[in-house]
C-alpha positions in Angstrom: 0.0 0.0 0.0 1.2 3.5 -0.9 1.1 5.4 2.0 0.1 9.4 0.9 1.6 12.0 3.2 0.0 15.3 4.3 1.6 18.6 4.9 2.6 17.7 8.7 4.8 14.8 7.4 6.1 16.4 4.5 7.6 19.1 7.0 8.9 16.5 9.1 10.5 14.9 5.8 11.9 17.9 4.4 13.8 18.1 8.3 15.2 14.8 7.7 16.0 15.3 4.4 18.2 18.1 5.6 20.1 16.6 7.9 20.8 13.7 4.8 22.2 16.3 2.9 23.9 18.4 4.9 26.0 14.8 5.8 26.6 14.1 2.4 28.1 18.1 2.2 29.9 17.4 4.8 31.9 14.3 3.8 32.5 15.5 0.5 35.0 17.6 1.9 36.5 15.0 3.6 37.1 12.6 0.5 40.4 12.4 -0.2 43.0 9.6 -0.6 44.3 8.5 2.7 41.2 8.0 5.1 39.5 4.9 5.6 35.9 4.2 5.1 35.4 3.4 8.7 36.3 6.9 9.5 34.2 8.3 6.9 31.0 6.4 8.5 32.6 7.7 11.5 31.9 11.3 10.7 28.5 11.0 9.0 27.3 9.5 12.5 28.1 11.7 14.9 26.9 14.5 12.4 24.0 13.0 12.5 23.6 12.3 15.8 24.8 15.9 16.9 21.1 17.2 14.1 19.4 15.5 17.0 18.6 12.2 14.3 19.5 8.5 14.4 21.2 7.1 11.1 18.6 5.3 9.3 20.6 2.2 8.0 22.4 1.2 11.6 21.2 -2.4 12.5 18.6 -2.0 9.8 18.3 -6.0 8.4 21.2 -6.2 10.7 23.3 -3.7 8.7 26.1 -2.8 11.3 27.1 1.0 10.0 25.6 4.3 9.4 26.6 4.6 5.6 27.0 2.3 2.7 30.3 2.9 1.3 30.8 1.1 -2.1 33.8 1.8 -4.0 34.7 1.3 -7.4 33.0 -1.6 -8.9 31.0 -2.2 -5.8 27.8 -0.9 -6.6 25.9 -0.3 -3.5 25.3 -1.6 0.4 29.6 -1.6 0.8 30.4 -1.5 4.7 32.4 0.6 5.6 35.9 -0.7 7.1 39.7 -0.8 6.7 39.6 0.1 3.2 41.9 4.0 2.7 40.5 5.7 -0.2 43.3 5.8 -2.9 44.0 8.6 -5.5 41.5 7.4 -8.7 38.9 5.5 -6.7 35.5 6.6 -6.9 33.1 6.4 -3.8 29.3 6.0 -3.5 28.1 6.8 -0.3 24.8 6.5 1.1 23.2 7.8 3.7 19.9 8.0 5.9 18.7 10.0 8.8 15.9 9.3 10.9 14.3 12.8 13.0 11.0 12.8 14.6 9.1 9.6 13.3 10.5 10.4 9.0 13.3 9.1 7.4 15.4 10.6 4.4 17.6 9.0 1.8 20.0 10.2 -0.6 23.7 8.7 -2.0 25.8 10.4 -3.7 29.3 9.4 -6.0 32.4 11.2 -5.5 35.8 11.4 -7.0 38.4 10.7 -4.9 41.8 12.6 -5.8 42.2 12.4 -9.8 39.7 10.1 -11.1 39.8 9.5 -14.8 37.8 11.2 -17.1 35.8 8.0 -17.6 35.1 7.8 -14.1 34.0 11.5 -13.7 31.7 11.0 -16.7 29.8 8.3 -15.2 29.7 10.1 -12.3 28.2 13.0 -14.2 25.1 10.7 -16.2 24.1 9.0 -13.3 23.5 12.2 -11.1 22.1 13.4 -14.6 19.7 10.4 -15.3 18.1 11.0 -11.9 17.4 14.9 -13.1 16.0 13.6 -16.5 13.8 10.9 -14.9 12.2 13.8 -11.7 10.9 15.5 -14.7 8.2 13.1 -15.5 7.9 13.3 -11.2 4.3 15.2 -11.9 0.8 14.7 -10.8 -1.0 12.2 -13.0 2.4 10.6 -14.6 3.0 6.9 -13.8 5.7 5.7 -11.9 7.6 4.3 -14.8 7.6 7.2 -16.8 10.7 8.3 -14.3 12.3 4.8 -14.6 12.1 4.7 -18.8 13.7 8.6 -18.8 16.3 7.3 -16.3 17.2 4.4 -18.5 17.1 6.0 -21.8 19.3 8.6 -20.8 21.9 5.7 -19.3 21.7 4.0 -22.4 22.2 7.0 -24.8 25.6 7.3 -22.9 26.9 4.2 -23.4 26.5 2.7 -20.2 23.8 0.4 -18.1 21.2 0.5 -15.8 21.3 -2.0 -12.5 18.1 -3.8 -12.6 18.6 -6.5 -9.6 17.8 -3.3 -7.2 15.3 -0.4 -7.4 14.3 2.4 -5.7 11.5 3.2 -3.0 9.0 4.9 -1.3 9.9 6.1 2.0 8.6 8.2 5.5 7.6 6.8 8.6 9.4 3.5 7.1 13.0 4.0 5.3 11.5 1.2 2.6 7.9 1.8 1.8 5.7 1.1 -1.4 5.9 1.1 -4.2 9.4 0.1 -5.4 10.6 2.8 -8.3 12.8 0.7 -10.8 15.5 2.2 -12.7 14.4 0.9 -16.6 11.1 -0.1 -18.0 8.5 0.8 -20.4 6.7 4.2 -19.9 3.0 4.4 -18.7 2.8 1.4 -16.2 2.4 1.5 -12.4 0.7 3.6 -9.7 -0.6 6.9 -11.3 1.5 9.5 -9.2 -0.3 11.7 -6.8 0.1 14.6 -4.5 2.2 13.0 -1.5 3.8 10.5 -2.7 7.4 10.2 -2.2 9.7 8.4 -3.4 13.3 7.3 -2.9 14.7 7.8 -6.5 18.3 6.2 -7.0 19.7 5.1 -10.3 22.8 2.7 -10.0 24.2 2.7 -13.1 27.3 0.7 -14.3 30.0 1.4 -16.8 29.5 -1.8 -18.3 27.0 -4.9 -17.9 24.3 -4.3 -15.6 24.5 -7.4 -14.1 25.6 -7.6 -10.6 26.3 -10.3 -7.4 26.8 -10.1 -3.9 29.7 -11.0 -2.0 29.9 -13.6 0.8 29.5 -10.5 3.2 25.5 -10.9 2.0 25.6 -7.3 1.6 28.3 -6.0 -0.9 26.7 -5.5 -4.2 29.5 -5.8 -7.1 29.4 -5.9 -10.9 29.6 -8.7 -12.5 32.6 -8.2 -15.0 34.3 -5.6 -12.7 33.4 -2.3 -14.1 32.8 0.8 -12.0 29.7 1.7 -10.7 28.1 5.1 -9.5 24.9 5.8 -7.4 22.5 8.8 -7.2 19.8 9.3 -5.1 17.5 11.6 -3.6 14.0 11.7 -1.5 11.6 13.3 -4.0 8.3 14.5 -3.0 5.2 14.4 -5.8 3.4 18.1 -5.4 1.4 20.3 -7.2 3.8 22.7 -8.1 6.4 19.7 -9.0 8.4 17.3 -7.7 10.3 18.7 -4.2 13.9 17.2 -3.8 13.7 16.6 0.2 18.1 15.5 0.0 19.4 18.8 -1.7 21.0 20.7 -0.5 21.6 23.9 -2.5 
């Protein structure tokens, strides 16, 4: 069931949201090679915890950090660890916040150091697939209207769209109804409506979209051991347009 929120929780959303990406502000300027993971989800906790939230993913499903950390060609739910960023890696990091009864969700990808220009321009079509895909994020649309303008966009580029995991709707639960997949056909699924929202996060690899996970039963890799990049943000269907909850300006 799709659970429609009014203005109340869409105030307590946009809070949560904030927090989200004020974290993911926040650690961008501390990407750099030389720290660890560990100490990354380090940070993003105790900024959290500081906004007066709880990180959304800690012991979630048993999850034991506050951030996904996936780097490279992991492609998403990497825990953080030993692992020190080195000069040319690129990082996904995703985060959640929970603040008075609402979570928010956003990932972004980073550079770290002097990624290749390969690397920075799948960085740059994933965070762009997500803008093409929010503009079909309109009253009366259906769902997979966002997920075919995500995918075409991938596709035009040369590069592929994860299909093994989707996107979601999200508030008083971090993982609501309905799931928002990154590809399909145009014109299927739930009509959109005024207060929906909606976890929107293409993952998009540089070559095959297949993926597997590793024995740790949560780090998602690709398949032939391309990179991968991740962007996401907590959108919010209104009248006026769709309200990016994660974005910090």
């Amino acid at each position: 069931m799709i659970l429609i929120k009014d203005d109340l929780a869409l105030d307590l959303m946009r809070k949560a949201g904030k927090i989200v990406g004020e974290t993911l502000l926040l650690l961008e300027n501390e990407i750099k090679p030389g720290i660890s993971t560990k100490e990354l989800d380090r940070i993003a906790e105790e900024f959290i915890r500081e906004q007066g939230a709880i990180p959304s993913f800690k012991g979630l499903y048993g999850f034991p950090a506050s951030l996904c950390i996936s780097v490279n060609n992991q492609v998403v739910h990497g825990i953080p660890g030993g692992y020190i960023l080195k000069d040319g890696d690129i990082v996904s990091i995703d985060c959640g916040a929970y603040l008075d009864g609402f979570h928010g969700d956003a990932a972004r990808t980073f550079p770290v150091g002097n990624a290749s220009e390969d690397a920075k321009r799948l960085i740059q079509v994933t965070r762009d697939c997500f803008f093409e895909g929010i503009k079909f994020a309109q009253i009366g649309n259906r769902l997979t209207d966002i997920s075919h303008a995500i995918q075409s966009h991938v596709e035009a580029n040369g590069f592929s769209v994860v299909k093994s995991f989707v996107g979601h709707g999200i508030g008083r639960d971090l993982h609501e109804d309905p799931e928002v997949p990154n590809f399909g056909r145009p014109g299927r699924g739930p009509i959109l409506t005024k207060g929906m929202v909606l976890a929107i996060e293409p993952m998009v690899n540089e070559g095959s979209f297949r993926v597997r996970t590793l024995k740790d039963n949560w780090t998602v890799v690709t398949s032939d051991g391309s990179l991968s990049a991740h962007y996401e943000n907590t959108v919010a269907i209104l009248p006026d347009g769709p309200e990016i909850l994660t974005l910090i300006k």
